[in-house]
C-alpha positions as CSV (number, residue, x, y, z in Angstrom):
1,X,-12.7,23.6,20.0
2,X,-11.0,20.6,18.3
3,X,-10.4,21.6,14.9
4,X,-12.3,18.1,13.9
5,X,-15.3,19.6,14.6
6,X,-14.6,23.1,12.8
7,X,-13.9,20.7,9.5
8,X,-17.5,19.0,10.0
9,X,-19.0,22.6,10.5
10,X,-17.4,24.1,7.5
11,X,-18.6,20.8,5.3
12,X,-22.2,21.1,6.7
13,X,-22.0,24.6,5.7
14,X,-20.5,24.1,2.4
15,X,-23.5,21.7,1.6
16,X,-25.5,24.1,2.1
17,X,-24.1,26.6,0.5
18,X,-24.0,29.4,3.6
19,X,-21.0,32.0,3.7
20,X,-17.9,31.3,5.6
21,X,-15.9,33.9,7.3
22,X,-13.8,31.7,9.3
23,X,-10.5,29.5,7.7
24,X,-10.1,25.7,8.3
25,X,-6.4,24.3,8.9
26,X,-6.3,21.0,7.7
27,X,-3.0,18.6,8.4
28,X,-2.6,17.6,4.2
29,X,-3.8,18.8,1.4
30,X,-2.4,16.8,-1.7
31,X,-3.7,18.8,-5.3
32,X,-3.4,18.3,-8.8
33,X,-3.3,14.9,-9.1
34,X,-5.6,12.6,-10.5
35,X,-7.4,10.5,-7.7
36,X,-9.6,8.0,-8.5
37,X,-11.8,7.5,-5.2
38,X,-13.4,3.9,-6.2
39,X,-16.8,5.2,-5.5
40,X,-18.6,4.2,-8.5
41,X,-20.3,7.0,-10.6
42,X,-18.2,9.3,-9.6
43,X,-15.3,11.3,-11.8
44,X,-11.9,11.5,-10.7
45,X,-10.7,14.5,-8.5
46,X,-7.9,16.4,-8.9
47,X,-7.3,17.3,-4.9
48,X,-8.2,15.5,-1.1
49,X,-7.6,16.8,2.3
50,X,-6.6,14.9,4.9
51,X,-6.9,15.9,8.8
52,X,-6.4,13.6,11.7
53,X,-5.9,10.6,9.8
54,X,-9.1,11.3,8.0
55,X,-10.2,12.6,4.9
56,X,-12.2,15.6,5.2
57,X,-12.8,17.2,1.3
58,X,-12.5,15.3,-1.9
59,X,-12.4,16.9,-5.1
60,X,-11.9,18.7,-8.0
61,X,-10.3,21.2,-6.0
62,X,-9.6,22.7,-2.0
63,X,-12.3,24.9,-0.9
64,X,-11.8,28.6,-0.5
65,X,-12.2,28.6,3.6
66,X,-9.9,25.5,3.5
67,X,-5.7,25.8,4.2
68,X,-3.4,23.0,5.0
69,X,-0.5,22.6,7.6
70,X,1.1,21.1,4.5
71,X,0.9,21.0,0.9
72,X,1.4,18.6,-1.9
73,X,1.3,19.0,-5.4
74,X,0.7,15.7,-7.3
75,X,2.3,16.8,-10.5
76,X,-0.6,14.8,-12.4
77,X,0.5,11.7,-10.2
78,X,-2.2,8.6,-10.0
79,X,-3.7,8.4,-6.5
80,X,-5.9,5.8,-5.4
81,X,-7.6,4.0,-2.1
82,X,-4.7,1.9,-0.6
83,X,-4.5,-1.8,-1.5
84,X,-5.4,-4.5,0.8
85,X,-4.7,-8.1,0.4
86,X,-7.8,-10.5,0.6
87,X,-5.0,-13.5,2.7
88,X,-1.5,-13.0,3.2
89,X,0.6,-16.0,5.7
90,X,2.2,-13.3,6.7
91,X,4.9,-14.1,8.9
92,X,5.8,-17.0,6.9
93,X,6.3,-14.2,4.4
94,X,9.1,-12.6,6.7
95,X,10.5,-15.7,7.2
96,X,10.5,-16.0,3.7
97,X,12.6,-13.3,3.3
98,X,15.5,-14.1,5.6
99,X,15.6,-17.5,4.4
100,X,16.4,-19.8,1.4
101,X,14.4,-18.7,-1.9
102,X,13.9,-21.2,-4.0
103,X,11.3,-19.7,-5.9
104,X,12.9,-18.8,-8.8
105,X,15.5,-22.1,-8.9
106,X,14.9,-23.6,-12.4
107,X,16.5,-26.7,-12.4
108,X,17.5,-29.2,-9.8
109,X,21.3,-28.2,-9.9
110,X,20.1,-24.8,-8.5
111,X,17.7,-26.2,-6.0
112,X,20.6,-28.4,-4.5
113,X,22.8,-25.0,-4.3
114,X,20.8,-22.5,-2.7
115,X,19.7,-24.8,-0.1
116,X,23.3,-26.6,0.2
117,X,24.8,-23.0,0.5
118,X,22.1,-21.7,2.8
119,X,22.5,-24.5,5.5
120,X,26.4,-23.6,5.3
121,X,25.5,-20.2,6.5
122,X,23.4,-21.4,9.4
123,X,24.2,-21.7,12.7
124,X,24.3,-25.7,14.0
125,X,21.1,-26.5,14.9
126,X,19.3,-24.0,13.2
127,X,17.4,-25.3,9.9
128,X,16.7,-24.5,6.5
129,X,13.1,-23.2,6.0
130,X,10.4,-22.2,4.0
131,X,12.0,-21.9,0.2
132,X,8.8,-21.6,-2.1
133,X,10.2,-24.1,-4.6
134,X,8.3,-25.1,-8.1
135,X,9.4,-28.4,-9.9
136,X,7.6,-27.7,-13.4
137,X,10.4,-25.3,-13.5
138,X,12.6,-28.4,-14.7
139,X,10.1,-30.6,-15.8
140,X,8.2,-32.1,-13.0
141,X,10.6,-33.9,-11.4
142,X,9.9,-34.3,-7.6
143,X,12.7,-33.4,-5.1
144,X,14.2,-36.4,-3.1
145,X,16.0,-36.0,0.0
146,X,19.1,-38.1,-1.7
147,X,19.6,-34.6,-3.6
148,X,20.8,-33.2,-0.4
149,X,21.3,-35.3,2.6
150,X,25.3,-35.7,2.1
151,X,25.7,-32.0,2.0
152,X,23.4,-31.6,4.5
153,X,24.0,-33.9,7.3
154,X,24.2,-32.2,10.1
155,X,21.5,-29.6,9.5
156,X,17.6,-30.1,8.9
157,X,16.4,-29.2,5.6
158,X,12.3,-28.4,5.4
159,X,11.4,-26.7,2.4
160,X,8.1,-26.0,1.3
161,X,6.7,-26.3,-2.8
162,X,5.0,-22.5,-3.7
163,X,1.3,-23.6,-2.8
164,X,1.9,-24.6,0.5
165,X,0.9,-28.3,0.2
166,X,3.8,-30.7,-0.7
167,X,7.1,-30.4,1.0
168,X,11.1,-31.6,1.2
169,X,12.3,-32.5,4.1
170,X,16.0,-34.0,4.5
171,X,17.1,-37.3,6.5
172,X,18.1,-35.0,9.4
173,X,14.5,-33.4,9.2
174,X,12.9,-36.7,8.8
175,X,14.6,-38.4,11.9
176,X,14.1,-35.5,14.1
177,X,10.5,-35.9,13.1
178,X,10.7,-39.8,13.5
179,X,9.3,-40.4,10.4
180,X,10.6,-43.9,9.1
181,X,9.2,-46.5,6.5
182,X,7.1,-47.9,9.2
183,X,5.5,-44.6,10.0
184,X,2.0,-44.6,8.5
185,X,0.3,-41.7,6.3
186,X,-1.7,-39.5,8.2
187,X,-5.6,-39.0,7.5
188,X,-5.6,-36.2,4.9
189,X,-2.1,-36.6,4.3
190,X,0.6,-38.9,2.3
191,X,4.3,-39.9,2.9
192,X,5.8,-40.5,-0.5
193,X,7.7,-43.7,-0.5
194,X,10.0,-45.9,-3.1
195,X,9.7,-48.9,-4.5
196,X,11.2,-50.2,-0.9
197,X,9.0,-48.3,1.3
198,X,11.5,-45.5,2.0
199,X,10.4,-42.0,2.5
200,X,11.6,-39.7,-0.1
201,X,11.9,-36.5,1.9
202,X,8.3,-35.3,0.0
203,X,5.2,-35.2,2.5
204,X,2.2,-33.7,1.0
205,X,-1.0,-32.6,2.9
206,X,-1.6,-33.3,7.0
207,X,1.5,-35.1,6.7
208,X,3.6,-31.7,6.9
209,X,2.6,-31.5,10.5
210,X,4.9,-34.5,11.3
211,X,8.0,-32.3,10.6
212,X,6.4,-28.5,11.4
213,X,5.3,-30.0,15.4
214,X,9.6,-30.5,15.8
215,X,11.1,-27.2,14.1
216,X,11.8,-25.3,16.9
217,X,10.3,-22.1,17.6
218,X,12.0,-18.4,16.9
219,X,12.5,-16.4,19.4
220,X,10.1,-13.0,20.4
221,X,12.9,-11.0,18.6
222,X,13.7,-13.0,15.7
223,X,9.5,-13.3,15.0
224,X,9.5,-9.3,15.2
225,X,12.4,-8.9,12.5
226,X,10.3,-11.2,10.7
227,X,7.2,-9.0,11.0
228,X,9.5,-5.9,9.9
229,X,10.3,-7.3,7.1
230,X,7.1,-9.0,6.0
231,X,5.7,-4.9,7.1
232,X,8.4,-3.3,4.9
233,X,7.6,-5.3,2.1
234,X,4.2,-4.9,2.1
235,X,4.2,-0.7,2.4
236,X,6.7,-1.0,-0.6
237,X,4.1,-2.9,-2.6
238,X,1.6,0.2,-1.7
239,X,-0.3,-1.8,0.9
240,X,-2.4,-0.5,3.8
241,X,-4.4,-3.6,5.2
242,X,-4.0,-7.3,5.1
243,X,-6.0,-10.5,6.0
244,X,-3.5,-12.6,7.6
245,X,-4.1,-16.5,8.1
246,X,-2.1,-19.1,9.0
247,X,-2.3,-22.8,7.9
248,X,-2.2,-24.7,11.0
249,X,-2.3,-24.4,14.9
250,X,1.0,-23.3,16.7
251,X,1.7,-22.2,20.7
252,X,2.8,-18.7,20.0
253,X,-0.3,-17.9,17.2
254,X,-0.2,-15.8,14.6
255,X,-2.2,-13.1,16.5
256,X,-0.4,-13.6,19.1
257,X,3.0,-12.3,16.6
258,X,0.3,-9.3,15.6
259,X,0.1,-8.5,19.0
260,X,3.4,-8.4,20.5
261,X,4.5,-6.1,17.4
262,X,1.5,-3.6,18.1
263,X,2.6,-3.9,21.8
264,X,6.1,-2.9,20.7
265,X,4.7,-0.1,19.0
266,X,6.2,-1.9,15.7
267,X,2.8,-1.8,13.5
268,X,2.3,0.5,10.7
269,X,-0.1,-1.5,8.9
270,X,-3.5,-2.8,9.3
271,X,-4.1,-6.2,10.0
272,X,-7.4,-8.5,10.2
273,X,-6.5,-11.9,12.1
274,X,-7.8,-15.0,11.4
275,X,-6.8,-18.2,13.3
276,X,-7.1,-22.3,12.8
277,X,-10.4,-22.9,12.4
278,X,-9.6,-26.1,14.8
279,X,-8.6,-23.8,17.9
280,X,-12.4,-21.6,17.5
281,X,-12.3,-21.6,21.1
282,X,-9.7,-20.2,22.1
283,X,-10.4,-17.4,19.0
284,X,-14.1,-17.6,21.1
285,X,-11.8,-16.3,24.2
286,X,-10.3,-14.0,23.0
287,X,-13.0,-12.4,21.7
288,X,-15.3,-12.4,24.7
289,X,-12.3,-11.3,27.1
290,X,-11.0,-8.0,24.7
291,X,-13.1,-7.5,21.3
292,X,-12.0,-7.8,18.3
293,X,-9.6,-5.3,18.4
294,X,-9.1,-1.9,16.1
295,X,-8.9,0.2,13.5
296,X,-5.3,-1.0,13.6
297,X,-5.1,-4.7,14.5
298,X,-8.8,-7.2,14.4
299,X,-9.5,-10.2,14.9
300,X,-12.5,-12.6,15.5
301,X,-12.2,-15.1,12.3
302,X,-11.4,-18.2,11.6
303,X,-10.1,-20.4,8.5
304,X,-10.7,-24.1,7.7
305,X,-9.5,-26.4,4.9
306,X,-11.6,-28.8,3.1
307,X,-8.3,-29.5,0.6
308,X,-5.1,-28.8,-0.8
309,X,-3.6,-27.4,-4.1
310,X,-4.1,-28.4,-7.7
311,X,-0.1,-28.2,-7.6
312,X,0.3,-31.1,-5.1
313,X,-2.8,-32.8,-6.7
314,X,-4.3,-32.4,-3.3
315,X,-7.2,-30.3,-4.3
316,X,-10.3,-32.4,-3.8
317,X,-12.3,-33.3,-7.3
318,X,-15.2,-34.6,-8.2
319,X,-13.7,-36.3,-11.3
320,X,-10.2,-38.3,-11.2
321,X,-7.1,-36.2,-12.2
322,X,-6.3,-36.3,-15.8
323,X,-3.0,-37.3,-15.1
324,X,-3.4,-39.7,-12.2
325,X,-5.8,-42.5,-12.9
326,X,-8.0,-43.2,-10.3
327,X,-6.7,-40.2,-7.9
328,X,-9.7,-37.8,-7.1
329,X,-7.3,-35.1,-4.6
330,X,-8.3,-35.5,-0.5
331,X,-10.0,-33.6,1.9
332,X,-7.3,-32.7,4.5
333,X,-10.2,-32.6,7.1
334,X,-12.9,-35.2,7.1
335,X,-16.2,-33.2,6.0
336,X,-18.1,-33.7,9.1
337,X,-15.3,-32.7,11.4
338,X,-14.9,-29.8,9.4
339,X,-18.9,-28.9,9.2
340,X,-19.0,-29.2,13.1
341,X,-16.0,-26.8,13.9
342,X,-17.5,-24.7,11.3
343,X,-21.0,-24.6,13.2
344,X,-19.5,-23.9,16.3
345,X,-17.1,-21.2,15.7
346,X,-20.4,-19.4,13.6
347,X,-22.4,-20.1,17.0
348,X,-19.9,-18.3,18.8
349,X,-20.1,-15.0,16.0
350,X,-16.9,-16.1,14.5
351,X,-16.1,-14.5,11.1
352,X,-15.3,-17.8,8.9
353,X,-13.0,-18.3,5.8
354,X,-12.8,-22.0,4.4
355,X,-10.0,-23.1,2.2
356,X,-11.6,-24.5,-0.9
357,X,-9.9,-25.0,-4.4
358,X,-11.0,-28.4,-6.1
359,X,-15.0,-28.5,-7.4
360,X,-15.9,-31.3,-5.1
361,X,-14.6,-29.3,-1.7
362,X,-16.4,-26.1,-3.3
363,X,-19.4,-28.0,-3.5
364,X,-19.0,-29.5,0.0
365,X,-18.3,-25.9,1.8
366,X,-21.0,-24.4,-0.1
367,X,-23.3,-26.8,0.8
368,X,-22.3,-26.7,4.7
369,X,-22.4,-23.1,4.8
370,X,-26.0,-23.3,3.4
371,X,-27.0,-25.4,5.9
372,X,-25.3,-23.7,8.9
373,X,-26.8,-20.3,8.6
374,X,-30.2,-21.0,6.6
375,X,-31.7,-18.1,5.3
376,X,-29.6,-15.6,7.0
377,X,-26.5,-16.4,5.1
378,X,-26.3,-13.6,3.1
379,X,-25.5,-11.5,6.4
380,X,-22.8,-13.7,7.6
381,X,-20.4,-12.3,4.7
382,X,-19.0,-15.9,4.6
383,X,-15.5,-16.6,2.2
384,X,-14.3,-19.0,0.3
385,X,-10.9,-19.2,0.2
386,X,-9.1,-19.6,-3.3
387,X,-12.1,-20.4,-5.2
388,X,-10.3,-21.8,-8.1
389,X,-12.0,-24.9,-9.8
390,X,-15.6,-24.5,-9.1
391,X,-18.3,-25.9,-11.9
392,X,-20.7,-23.3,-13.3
393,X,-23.7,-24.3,-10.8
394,X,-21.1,-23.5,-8.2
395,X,-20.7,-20.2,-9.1
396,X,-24.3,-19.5,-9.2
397,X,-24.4,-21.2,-6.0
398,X,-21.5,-18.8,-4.4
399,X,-23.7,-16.2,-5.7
400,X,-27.1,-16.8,-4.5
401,X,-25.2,-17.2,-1.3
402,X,-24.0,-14.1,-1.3
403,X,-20.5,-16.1,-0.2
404,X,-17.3,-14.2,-0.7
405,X,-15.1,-15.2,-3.3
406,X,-11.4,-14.8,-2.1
407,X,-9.6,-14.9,-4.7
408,X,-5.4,-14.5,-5.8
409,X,-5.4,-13.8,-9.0
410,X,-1.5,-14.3,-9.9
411,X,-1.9,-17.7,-9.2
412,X,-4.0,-18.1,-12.4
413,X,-1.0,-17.0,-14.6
414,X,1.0,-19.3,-12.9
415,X,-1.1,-22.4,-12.8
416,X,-2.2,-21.7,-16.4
417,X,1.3,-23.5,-17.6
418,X,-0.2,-26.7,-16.5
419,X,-3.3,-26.6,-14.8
420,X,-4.9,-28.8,-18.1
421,X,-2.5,-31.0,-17.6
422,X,-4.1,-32.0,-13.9
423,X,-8.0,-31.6,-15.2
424,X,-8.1,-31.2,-18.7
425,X,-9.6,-29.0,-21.0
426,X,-12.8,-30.0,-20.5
427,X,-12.7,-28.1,-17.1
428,X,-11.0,-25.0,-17.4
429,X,-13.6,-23.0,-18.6
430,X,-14.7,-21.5,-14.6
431,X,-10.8,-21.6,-13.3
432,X,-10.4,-18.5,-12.0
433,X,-13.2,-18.0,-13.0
434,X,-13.5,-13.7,-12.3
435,X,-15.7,-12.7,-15.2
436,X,-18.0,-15.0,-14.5
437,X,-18.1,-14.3,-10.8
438,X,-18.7,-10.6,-11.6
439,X,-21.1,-11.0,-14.5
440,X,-23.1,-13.1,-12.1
441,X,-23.3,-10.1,-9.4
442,X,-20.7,-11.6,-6.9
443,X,-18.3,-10.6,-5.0
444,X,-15.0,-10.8,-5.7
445,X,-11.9,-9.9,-3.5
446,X,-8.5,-10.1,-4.5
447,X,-5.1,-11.0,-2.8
448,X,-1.9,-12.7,-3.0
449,X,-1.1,-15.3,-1.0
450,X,2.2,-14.3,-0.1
451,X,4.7,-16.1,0.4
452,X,3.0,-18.9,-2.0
453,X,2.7,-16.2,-4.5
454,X,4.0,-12.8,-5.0
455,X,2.8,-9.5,-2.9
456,X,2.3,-7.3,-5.3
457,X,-0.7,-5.7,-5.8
458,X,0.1,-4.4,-9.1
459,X,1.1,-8.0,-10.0
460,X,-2.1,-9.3,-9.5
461,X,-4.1,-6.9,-11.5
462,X,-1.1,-7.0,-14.3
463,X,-2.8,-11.2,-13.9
464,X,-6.4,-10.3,-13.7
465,X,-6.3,-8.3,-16.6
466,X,-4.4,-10.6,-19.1
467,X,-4.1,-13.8,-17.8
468,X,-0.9,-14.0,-19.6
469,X,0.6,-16.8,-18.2
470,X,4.4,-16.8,-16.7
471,X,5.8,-18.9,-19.5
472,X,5.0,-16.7,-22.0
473,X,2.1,-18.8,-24.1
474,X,-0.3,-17.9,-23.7
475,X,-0.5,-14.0,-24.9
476,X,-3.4,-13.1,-25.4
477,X,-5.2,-14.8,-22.1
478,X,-5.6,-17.7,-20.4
479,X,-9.3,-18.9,-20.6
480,X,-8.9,-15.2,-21.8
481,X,-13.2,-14.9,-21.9
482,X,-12.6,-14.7,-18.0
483,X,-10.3,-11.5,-18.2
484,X,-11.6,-8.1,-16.3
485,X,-10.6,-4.7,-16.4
486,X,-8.3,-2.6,-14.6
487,X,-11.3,-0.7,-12.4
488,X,-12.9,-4.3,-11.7
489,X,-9.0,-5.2,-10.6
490,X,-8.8,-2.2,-8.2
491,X,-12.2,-2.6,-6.7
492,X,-11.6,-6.4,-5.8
493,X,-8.1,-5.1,-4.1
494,X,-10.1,-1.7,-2.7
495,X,-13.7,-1.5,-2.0
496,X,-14.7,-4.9,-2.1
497,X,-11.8,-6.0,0.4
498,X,-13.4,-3.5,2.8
499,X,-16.7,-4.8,2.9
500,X,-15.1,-8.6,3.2
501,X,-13.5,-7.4,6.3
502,X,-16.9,-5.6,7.2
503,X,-15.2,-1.9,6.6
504,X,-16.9,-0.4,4.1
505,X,-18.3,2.8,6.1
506,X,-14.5,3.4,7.3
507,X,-12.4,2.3,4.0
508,X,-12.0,1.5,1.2
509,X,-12.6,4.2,-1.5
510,X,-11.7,7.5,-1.0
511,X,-14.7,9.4,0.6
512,X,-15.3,11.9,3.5
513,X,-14.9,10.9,6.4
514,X,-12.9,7.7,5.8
515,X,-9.5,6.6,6.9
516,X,-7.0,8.6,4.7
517,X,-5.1,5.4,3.7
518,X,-4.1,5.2,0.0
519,X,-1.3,5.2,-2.4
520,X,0.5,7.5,-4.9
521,X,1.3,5.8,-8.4
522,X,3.9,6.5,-11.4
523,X,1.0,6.0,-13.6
524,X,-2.3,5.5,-14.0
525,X,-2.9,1.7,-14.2
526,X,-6.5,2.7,-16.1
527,X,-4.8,4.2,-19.0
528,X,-1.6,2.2,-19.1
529,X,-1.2,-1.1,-21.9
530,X,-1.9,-4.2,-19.8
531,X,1.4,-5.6,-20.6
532,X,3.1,-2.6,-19.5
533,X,0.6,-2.7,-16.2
534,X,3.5,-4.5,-14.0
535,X,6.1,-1.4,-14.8
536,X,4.1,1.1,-13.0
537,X,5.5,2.1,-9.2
538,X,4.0,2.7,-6.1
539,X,5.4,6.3,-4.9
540,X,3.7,6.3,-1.5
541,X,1.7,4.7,1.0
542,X,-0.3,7.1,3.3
543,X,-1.4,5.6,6.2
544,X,-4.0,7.6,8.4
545,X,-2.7,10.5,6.9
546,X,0.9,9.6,7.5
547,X,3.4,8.2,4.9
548,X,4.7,5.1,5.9
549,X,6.4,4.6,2.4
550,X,7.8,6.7,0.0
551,X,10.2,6.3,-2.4
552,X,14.2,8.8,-2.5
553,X,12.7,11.9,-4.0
554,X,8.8,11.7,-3.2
């Protein structure tokens, strides 16, 4: 008899509180810790067992018919359901990693550097990617191709801003794009020009797809050690499921990257796919020829844009821009397009995701979504990507839908340095807007949305909790009345990501019969200061019973 089924005998027999003669050898047992299961109600346990790759006994200690293969002692150590991020680009992540980072690059003499000294390193031919740069770091300043191009000349610079929406693109880049002064601005996107009509090297919005349809593709093996490190990163960070989107169509998709590595046995993490809402049908294919996949790798969504970023004053307002007279944002995709791929890819039992950020797209996606599924649209477990300007009738809205707020909280601590700036005071008061959303009974999911922002789970509840912003000014919160606690933090990263990716009988919290995926802290995050909340470690990640991270010494 498979020893699966002896575990489900002894448990109905423990229940109901029969003598057991016979012993149960589990794989795991880890004891004396304290594990918080993120079922609500519910004390924490001290032990869990784990036996093939699910958990089988949770609490306060191992039952007397129960042994394990092996044995770990916690030593008091925090365990909790493993992390999961809510939207992750995650390949762009890897590629992230092996490339420029220009994250962190604080004034323009350290932008030119690092990319100048990047493209020296490069093959010819290849070119200078991704780079996550921020120019509020030195004062607003946009990049212009001038800044580079005689260093640079042989070797095409295309560097992205942190949100995703504005770019810098070099006169290599440019005239391998053919992008001139005569070439017009695409709908939903702008080429920014000088007084003469020149392009600087900054395209905001659609207009990013002029250069991104001429970088030449990686190769099968430079994508996989792109996925190994975007993987490696991720179990560091203690996670053991992502949503992973991608901004715009390409020939080899990003499912198609999630594939190959699960085909080359590379995958240790879970994945949920979602694809350009623009290619539903081929999404619609897939589906109908194989599923939607596994425990391991799913698919069967797909994610729209209505707008852009705050950042790149491309989110799309109802009001003009504070600091841009007469400039109300854009929708990247014209509304009705938008509404009719959104209709047909929810005919066809598509999971969908829309990008929304500015109050005017909320409104607009909110509104479509009412209309496309009527009264059933509390079952369709709809999301709303971002989520991070709505008005207060919005919210209610969101709620009454029962829409999912996906939400990335670190971006609020970074935004907060000069988000008033863009929409002034007057309408700040729902920006990430969490305690509201919760208070209302909504649902709330968190990630990162890595590369744009950090990974790090632990970062983004260290954000949800104090909304201290990054430069420091904001100490004691950010529209601080919309600050939530540690447990709230947890769930929207736990729990409430499970049910987002229609889980919640499989993950999740830490329950019988559930995946054994979770994590092993240095400290408890419930107890700790919040500012001391970004010091704590993740120890392990346990994956279906297996650890697939651990630090030297665990």
């Amino acid at each position: 008899m498979h020893k699966r089924i002896l575990v489900v005998t002894a448990l109905v027999l423990t229940a109901c509180e029969q003598p057991r003669h016979d012993s149960v050898v589990v794989d795991f047992v880890y004891e004396n810790g304290v594990i918080w299961t993120g079922v609500p109600g519910t004390d924490d346990a001290r032990a869990i067992a784990v036996d093939d790759g699910a958990i089988v006994h949770v609490g306060s200690k191992l039952p007397a018919h129960m042994t394990a293969e092996n044995s770990i002692d916690l030593g008091g150590r925090f365990v909790m359901p493993g992390f999961m991020d809510n939207h992750v680009h995650f390949i762009e992540g890897g590629a992230a990693l092996a490339s420029v980072d220009l994250r962190d690059a604080d004034t323009p003499e350290e932008f030119i550097k690092r990319i100048v000294d990047s493209a020296a390193a490069l093959p010819r031919g290849r070119w200078v990617l991704n780079g996550n740069w921020d120019h509020t770091l030195w004062g607003g300043e946009l990049p212009h191709k001038s800044w580079i191009d005689s260093q640079t000349a042989d070797t095409p610079v295309y560097v992205i801003r942190i949100d995703g929406h504005m770019a810098l693109a070099n006169s290599a880049a440019l005239k391998a794009a053919g992008v001139s002064a005569i070439t017009p601005d695409p709908d939903g996107g702008e080429i920014v020009r000088d007084d003469e009509g020149e392009p600087t090297g900054i395209l905001k919005g659609n207009a990013l797809n002029l250069v991104l349809e001429v970088i030449p593709p990686p190769s099968d093996d430079e994508l996989m050690e792109q996925f190994e490190l975007a993987q490696d990163h991720a179990l560091s960070l203690g996670l053991t499921k992502v949503h992973a989107v991608t901004a715009y169509p390409t020939e080899t998709t990003m499912l198609d990257i999630f594939q190959m590595a699960q085909d080359r046995s590379l995958m240790k993490l879970r994945a949920t796919v979602s694809t350009p809402i623009e290619s539903w049908q081929e999404m619609k294919k897939e589906v109908e020829a194989g599923g939607t996949g596994d425990a391991q790798l799913s698919w069967g969504g797909v994610k729209g844009f209505i707008d852009g970023s705050l950042g790149a004053r491309t989110a799309w307002l109802h009001e003009p821009y504070s600091d841009q007279a007469g400039h109300f944002g854009l929708p990247l995709n014209e509304p009705g397009t938008l509404k009719a791929w959104m209709t047909d890819a929810d005919a066809a039992g598509l999971r969908l995701s829309v990008h929304a950020l500015g109050d005017r797209g909320i409104d607009t996606v909110i509104d479509q979504l009412r209309e496309i599924a009527g009264d059933d649209i509390k079952n369709r477990r709809y999301r709303i990507e971002h989520f991070q300007h709505p008005t207060e009738a919005a919210i209610s809205d969101l709620v009454d839908a029962g829409i999912i707020a996906s939400m990335q909280p670190y971006h609020a601590i970074d935004d907060g340095r000069w988000a008033e700036d863009r929409i002034g005071e007057g309408r700040l008061k729902t920006t990430y807007a969490f305690r509201s959303i919760l208070d209302a009974g909504g649902i709330l999911t968190f990630g990162s949305d890595w590369p744009v922002a950090p990974l790090s789970p632990i970062d983004g509840v260290y954000a949800a909790v104090t909304r201290r912003t990054l430069d420091n000014l904001n100490p004691d919160g950010w529209i601080s009345d919309q600050k939530i606690t540690v447990e709230e933090a947890l769930t929207a990263y736990t729990a409430t990501n499970a049910y987002s990716f229609g889980e919640e009988e499989t993950a999740g919290t830490l329950s019988v019969g559930k995946r054994a995926d979770f994590v092993i802290l240095s400290a408890d995050p419930r107890s700790a200061a919040p500012h001391d909340l970004r010091q704590i470690a993740v120890l392990q990640t346990i994956i279906d019973g297996e650890t697939v991270f651990a630090v030297d010494g665990e």
